[in-house]
Biotite code that builds the C-alpha atoms (Angstrom):
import biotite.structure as struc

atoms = struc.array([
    struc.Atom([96.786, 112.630, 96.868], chain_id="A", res_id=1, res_name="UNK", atom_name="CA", element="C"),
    struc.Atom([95.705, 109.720, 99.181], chain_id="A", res_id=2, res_name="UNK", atom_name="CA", element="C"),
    struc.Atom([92.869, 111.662, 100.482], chain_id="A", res_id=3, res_name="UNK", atom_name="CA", element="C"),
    struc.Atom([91.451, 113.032, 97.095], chain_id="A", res_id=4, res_name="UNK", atom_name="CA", element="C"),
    struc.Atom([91.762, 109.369, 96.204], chain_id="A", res_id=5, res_name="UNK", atom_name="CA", element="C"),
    struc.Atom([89.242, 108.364, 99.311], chain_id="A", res_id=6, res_name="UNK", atom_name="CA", element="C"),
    struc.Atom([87.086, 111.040, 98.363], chain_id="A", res_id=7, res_name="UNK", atom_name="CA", element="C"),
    struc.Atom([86.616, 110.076, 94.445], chain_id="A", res_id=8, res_name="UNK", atom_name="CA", element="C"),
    struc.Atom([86.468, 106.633, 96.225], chain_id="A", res_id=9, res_name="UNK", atom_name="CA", element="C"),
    struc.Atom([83.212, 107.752, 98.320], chain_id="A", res_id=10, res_name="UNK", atom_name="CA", element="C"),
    struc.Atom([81.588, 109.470, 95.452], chain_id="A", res_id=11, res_name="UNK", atom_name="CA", element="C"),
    struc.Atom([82.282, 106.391, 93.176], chain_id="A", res_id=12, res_name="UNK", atom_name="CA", element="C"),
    struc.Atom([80.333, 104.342, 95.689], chain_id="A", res_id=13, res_name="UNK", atom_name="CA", element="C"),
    struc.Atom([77.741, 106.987, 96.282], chain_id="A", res_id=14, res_name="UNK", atom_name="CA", element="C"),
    struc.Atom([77.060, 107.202, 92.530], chain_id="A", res_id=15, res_name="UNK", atom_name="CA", element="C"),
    struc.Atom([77.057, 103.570, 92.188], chain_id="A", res_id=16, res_name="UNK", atom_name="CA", element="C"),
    struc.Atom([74.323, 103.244, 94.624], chain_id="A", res_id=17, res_name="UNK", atom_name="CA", element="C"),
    struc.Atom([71.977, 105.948, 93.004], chain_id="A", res_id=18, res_name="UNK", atom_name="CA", element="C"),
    struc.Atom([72.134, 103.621, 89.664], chain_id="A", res_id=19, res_name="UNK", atom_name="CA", element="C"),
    struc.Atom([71.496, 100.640, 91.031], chain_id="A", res_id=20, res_name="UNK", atom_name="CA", element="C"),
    struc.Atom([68.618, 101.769, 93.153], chain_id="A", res_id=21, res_name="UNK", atom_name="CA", element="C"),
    struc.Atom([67.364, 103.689, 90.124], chain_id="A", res_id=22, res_name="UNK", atom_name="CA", element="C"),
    struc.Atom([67.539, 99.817, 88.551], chain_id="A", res_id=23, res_name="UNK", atom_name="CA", element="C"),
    struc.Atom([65.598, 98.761, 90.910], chain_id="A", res_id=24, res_name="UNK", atom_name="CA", element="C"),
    struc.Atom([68.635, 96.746, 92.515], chain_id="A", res_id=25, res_name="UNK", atom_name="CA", element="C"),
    struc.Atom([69.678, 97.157, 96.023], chain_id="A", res_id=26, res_name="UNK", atom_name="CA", element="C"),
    struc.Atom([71.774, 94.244, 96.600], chain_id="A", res_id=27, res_name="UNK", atom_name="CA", element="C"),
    struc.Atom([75.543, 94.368, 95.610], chain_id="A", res_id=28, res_name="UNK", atom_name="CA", element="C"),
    struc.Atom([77.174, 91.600, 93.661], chain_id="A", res_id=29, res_name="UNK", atom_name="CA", element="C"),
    struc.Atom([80.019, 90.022, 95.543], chain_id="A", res_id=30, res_name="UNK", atom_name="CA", element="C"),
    struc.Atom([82.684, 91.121, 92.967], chain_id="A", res_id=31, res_name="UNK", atom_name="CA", element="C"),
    struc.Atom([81.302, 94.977, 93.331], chain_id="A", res_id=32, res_name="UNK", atom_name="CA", element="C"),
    struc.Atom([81.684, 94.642, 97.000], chain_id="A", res_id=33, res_name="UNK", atom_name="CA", element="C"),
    struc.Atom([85.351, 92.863, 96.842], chain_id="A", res_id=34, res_name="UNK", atom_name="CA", element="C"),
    struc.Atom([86.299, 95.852, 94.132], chain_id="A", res_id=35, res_name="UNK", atom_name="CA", element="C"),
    struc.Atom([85.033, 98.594, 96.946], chain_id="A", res_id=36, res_name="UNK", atom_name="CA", element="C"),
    struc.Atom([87.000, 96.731, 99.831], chain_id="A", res_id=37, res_name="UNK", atom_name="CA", element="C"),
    struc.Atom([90.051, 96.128, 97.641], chain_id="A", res_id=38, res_name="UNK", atom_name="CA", element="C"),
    struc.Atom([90.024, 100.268, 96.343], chain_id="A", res_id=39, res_name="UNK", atom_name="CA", element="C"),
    struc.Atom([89.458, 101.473, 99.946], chain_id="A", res_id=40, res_name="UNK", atom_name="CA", element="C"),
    struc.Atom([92.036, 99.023, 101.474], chain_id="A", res_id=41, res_name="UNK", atom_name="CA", element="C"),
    struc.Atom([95.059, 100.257, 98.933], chain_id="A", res_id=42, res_name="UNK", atom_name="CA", element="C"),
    struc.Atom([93.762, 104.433, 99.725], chain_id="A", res_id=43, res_name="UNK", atom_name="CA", element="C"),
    struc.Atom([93.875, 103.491, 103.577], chain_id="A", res_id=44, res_name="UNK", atom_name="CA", element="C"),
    struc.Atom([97.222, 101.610, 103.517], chain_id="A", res_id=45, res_name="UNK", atom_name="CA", element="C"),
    struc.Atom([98.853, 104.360, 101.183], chain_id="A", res_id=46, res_name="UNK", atom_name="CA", element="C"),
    struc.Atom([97.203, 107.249, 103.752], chain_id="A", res_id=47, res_name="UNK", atom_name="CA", element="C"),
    struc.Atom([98.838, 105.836, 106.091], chain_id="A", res_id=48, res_name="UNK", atom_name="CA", element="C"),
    struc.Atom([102.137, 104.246, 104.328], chain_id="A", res_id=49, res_name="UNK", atom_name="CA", element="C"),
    struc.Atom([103.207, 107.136, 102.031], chain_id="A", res_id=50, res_name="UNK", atom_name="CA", element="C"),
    struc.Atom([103.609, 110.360, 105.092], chain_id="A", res_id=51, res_name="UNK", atom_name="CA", element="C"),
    struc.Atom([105.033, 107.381, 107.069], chain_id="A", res_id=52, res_name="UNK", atom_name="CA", element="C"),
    struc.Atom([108.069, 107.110, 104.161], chain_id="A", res_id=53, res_name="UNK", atom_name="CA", element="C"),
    struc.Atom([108.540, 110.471, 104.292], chain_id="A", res_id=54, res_name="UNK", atom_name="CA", element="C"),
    struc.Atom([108.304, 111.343, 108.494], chain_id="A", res_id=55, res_name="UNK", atom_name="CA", element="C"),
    struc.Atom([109.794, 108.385, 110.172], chain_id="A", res_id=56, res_name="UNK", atom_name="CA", element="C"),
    struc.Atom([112.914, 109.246, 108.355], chain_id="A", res_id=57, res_name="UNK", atom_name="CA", element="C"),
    struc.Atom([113.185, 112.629, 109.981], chain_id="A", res_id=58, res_name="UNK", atom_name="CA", element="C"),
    struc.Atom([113.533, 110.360, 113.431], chain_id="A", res_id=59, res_name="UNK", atom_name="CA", element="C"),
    struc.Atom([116.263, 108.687, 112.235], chain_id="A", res_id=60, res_name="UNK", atom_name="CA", element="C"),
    struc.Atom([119.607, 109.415, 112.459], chain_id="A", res_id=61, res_name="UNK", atom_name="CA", element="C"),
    struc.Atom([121.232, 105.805, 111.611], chain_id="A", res_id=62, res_name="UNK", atom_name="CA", element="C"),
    struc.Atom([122.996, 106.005, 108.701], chain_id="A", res_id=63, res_name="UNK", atom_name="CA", element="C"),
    struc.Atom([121.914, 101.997, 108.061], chain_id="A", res_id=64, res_name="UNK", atom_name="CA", element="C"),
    struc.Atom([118.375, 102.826, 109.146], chain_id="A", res_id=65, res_name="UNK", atom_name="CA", element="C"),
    struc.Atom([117.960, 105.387, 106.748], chain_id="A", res_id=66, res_name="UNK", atom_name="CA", element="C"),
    struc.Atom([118.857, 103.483, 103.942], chain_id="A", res_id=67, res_name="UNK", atom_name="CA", element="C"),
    struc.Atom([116.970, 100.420, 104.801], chain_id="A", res_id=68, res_name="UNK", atom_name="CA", element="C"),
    struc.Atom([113.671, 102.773, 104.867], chain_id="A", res_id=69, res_name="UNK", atom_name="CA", element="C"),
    struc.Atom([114.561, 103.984, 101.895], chain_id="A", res_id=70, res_name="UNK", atom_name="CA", element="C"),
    struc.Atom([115.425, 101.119, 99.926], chain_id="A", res_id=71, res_name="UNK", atom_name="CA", element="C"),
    struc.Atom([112.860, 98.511, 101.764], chain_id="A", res_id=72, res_name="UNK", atom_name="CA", element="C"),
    struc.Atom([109.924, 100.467, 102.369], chain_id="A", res_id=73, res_name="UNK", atom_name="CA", element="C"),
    struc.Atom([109.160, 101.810, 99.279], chain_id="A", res_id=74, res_name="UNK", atom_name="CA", element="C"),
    struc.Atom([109.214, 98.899, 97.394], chain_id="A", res_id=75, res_name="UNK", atom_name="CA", element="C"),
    struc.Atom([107.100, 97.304, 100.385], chain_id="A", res_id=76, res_name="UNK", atom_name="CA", element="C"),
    struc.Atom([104.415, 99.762, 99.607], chain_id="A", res_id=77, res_name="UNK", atom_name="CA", element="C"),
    struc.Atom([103.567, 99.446, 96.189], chain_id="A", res_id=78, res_name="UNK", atom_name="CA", element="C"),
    struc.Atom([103.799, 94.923, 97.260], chain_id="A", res_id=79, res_name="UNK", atom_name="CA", element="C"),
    struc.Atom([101.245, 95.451, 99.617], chain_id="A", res_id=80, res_name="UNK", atom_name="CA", element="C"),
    struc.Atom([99.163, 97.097, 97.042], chain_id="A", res_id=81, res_name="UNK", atom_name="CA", element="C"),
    struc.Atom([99.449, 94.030, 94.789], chain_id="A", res_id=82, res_name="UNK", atom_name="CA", element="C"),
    struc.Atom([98.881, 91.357, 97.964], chain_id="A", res_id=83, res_name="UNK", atom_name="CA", element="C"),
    struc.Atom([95.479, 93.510, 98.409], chain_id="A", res_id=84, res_name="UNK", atom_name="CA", element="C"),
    struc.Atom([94.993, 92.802, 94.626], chain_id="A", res_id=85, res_name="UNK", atom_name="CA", element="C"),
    struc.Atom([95.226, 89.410, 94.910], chain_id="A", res_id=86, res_name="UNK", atom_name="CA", element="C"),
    struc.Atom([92.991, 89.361, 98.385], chain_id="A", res_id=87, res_name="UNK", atom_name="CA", element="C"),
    struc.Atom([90.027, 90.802, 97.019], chain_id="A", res_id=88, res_name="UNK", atom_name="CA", element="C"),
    struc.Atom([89.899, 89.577, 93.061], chain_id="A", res_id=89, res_name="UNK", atom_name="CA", element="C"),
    struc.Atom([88.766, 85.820, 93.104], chain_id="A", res_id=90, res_name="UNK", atom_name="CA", element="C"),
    struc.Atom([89.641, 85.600, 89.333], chain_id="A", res_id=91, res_name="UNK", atom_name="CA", element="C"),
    struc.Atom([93.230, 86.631, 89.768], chain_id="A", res_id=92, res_name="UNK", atom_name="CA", element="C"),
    struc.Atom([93.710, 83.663, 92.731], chain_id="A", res_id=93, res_name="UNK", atom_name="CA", element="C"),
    struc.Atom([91.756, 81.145, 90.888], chain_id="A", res_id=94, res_name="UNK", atom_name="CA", element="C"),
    struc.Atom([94.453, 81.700, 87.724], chain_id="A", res_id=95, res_name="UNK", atom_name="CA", element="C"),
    struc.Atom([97.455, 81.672, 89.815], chain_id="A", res_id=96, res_name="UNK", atom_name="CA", element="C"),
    struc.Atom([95.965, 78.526, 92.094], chain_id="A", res_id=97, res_name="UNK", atom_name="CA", element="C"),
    struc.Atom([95.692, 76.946, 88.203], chain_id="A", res_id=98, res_name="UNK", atom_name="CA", element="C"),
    struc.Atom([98.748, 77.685, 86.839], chain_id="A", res_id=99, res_name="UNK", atom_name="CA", element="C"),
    struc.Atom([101.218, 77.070, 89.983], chain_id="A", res_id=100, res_name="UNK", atom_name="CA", element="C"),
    struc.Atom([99.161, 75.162, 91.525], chain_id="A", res_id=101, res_name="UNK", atom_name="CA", element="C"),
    struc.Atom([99.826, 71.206, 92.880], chain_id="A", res_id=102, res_name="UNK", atom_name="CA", element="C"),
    struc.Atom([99.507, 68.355, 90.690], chain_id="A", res_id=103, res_name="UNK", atom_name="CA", element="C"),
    struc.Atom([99.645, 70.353, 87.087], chain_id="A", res_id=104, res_name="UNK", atom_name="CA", element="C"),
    struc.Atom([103.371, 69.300, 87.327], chain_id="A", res_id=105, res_name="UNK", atom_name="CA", element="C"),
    struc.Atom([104.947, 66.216, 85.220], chain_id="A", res_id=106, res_name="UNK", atom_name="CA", element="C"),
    struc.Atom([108.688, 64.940, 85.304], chain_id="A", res_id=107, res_name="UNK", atom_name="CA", element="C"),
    struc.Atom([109.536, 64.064, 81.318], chain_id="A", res_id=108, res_name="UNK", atom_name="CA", element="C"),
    struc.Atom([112.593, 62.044, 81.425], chain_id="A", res_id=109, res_name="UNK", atom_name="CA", element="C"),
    struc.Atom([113.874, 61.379, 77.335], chain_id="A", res_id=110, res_name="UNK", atom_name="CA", element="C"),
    struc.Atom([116.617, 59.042, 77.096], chain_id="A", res_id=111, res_name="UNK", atom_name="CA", element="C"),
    struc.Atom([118.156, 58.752, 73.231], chain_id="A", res_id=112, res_name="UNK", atom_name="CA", element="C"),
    struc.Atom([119.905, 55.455, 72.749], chain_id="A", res_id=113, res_name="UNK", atom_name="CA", element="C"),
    struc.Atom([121.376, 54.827, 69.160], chain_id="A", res_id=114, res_name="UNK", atom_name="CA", element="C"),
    struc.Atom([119.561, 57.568, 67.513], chain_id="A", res_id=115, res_name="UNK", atom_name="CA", element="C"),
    struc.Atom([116.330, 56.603, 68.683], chain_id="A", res_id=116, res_name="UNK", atom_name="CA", element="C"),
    struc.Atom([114.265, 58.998, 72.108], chain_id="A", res_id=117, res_name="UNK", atom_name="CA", element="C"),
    struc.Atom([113.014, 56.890, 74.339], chain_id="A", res_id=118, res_name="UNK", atom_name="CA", element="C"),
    struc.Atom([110.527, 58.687, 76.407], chain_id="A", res_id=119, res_name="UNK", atom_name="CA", element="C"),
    struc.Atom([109.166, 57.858, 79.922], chain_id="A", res_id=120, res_name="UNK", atom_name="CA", element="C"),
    struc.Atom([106.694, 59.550, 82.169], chain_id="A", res_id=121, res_name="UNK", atom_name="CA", element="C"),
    struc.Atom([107.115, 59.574, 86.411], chain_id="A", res_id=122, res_name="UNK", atom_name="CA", element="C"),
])
């Protein structure tokens, strides 16, 4: 599975080549290049991460070992796909960095005193 996903990979880029020539463009946009990266990165980790899940476990023969890899690495595995996601897609960070990022929060404080708020900012 991980290497038919390389391969559609490679002809995705090879095709993507032949139109842009064709277009007259040679250069790649920085997004295109960061979408390549970010595709190739996730079929090489998973190459590498998903026989890993599956042989390492034939070495071990702690019981506590065992289900640590099976419980921890798994989940680890698909993370790592979404830390690559983040890595490579500018958008994605610069919506995070604006939602969670410093200074965007406000303490609101309301006090009500006889039936009236009182608000006050820090």
């Amino acid at each position: 599975m991980c290497i038919f996903n390389v391969i559609v990979d490679s002809i995705t880029i090879w095709k993507v080549r032949k139109v842009r020539s064709s277009q007259g463009k040679t250069k790649f946009q920085k997004k295109e290049i960061d979408f390549l990266k970010q595709s190739f990165g996730q079929a090489f980790f998973l190459l590498i991460a998903v026989p890993s899940y599956y042989f390492i476990p034939l070495y071990l023969s702690n019981p506590l070992s065992l289900f640590v890899m099976g419980t921890l690495f798994w989940p680890s595995i698909h993370s790592f796909d979404g830390v690559l996601t983040l890595y490579f897609n500018m958008e994605i960070r610069k919506t995070i960095k604006r939602k969670f990022g410093r200074g965007t929060v406000s303490v609101n404080n309301s006090v009500i005193i006889g039936g009236k708020s009182s608000t006050r900012m820090f």
